[in-house]
N, C-alpha and C positions, 0 to 999 in steps of 0.2 A: 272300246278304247276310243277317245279323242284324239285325231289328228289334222296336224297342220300340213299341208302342201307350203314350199317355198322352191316354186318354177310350176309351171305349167306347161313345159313344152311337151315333145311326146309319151314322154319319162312319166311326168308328172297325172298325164292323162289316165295311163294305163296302170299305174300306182293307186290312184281314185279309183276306177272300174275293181281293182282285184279287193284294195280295201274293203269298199263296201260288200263286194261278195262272200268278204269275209266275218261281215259285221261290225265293221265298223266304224266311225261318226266322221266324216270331214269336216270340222268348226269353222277352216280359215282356208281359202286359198292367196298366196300373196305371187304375184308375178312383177315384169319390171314397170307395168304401170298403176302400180298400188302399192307400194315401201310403205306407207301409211296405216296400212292395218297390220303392220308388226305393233303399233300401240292400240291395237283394240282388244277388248276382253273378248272375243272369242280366239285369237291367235293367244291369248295369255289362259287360256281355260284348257290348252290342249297338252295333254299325255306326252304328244314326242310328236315333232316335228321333223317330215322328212325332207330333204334337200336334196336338189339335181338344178344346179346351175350353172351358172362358169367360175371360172380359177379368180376371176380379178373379184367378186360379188361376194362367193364363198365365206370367207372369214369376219367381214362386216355383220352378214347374214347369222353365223353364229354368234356372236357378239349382241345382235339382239336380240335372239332368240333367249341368250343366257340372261340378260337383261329381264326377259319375263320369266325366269327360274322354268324354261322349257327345255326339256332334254333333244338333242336333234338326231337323227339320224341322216348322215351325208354321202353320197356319190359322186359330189363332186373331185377330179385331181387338180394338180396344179399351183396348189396353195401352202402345203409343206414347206419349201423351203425357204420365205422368208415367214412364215407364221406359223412352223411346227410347235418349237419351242413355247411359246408363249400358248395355245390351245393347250397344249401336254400341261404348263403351269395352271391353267385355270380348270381343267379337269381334275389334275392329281393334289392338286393345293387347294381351289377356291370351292371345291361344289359339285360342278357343271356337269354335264353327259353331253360325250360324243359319241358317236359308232359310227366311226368312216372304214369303208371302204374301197378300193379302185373299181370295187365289181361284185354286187352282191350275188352273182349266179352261182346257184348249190352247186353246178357242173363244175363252175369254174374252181370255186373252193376246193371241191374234189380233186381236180387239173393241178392244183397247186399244191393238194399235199403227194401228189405221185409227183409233182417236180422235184418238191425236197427230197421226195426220198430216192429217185433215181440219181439227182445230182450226190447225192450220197454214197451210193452204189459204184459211181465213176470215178469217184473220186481215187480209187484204189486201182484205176482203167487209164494212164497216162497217154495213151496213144490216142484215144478218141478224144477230137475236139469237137464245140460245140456253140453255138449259134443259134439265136433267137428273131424270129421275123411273127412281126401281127396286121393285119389286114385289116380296116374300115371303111367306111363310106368316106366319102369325098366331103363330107358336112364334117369330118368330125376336126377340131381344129389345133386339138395338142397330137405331138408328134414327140418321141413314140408314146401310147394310149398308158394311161397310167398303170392297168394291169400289167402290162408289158414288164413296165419297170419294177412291178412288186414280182410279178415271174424269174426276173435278171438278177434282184436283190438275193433271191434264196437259193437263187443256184451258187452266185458268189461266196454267200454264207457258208453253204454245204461244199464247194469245189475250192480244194485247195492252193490248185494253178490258175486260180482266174485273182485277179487282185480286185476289178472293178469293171462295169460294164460302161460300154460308147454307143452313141448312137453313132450307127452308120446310114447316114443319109444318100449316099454314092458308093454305088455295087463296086467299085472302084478304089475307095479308100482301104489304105491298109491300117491294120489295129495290130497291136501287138500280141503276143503270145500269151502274154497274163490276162490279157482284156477279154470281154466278152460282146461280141458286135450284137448289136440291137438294131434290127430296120424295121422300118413303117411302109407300107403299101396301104395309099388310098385311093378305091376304085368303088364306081356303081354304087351301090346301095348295102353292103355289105356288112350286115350286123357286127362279127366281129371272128375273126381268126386270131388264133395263138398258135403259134409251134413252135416246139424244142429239136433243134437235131445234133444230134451227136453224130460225128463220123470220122473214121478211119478206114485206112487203105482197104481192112478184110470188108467192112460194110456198114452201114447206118441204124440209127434207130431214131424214131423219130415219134415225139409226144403233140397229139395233137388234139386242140377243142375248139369247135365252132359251132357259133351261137345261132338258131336259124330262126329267133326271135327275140324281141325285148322283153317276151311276157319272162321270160326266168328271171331278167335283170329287176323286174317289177316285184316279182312277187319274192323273191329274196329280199328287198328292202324291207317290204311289207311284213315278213318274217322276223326283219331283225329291228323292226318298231317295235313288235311285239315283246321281242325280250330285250330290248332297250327301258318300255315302261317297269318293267322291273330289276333293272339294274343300275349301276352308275360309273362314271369315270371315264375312262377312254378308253373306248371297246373295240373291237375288231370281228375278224370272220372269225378268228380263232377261237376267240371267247364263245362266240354259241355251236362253233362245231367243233369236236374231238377228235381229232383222225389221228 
């Protein structure tokens, strides 16, 4: 398979090393001092193009990619809410392939179908409440981490007493009873924490994954390029995993 890198930073490095260990072709790399070779034919030659940049770049970057009828595969967050809408249109209306993610880690996918389903299980459990915190490095610069937020979304989903989730940026803020508080801790170098705790006065339970590298976050994209080139539309983790 041909692929395009779009970002080069650590993501993007380690995405190249697994690919080709996997066999196969890097045509294009494009970073922010070469936007220029989104019009060359070797970025228009490639299979699926994968993406790891920032939230403001993100949606531009598909935009040209679709431009050269190239399917992407994306990790970047932070771009949904003024650009969902219109990606969703040009996927499910015009053509295009996406396959975004907040976190392509098999782990994490896993993490997330025991969320839904524990948040399921609580739901019929009124007494335990529950509470979401994630941990990063000090570089990472959305707050809370977009997995967070797809973590907060499906408990919401599945928990009947929660209406919607906040971030709680001050261990101090109070949130409501419906709500579901979200906080961010960034420290050291810290690939990436998630937990769920649920607690009541008898006692807690607590869901938790941490990442103790980027090689999983790597080679799950590289996973999901692969069944990207043979798919289409607006894809997710869901789509290539059945849990």
């Amino acid at each position: 398979m041909k692929i395009a890198l779009i970002g080069y930073g650590k993501m993007g490095h380690m995405i190249e090393t697994i690919a080709r260990q996997r066999g196969h072709e890097i045509v294009s790399i494009i970073d922010v001092d070469n936007h220029e070779a989104f019009e060359s034919t070797a970025f228009a030659s490639a299979d699926v193009a994968i993406e790891f940049t920032v939230p403001a770049a993100a949606y531009d970057n598909y935009l040209r990619a679709f431009a050269k009828n190239v399917k992407v595969v994306s990790g970047t967050t932070g771009w949904k809410d003024t650009h969902g809408d219109d990606i969703r249109r040009l996927c499910e209306e015009e053509g295009h392939t996406l396959f975004w993610a907040s976190n392509f880690s098999v782990g994490v996918a896993i993490f997330d179908a025991l969320n839904r389903y524990l948040a399921n299980i609580m739901n019929r459990f009124e007494d335990y409440d529950v509470k979401l915190c994630e941990t990063h490095h000090v570089h990472k610069l959305d707050a809370p981490a977009g997995t967070a937020i797809s973590l907060a979304e499906h408990i919401v989903e599945n928990l009947d007493r929660k209406r919607k989730w906040v971030y709680r940026n001050d261990e101090t803020m109070t949130v409501g009873a419906d709500e579901l508080p979200v906080s961010a801790i960034r420290e050291g170098e810290v690939v990436g924490i998630h937990e769920v705790e649920y607690d009541s006065i008898a006692d807690s339970i607590t869901l938790k994954h941490e990442a103790h590298s980027r090689q999983g976050f790597a080679l799950g994209a590289v996973l999901a390029a692969e069944f990207t080139a043979n798919h289409s539309g607006l894809l997710s983790i869901n789509d290539m995993f059945h849990f």
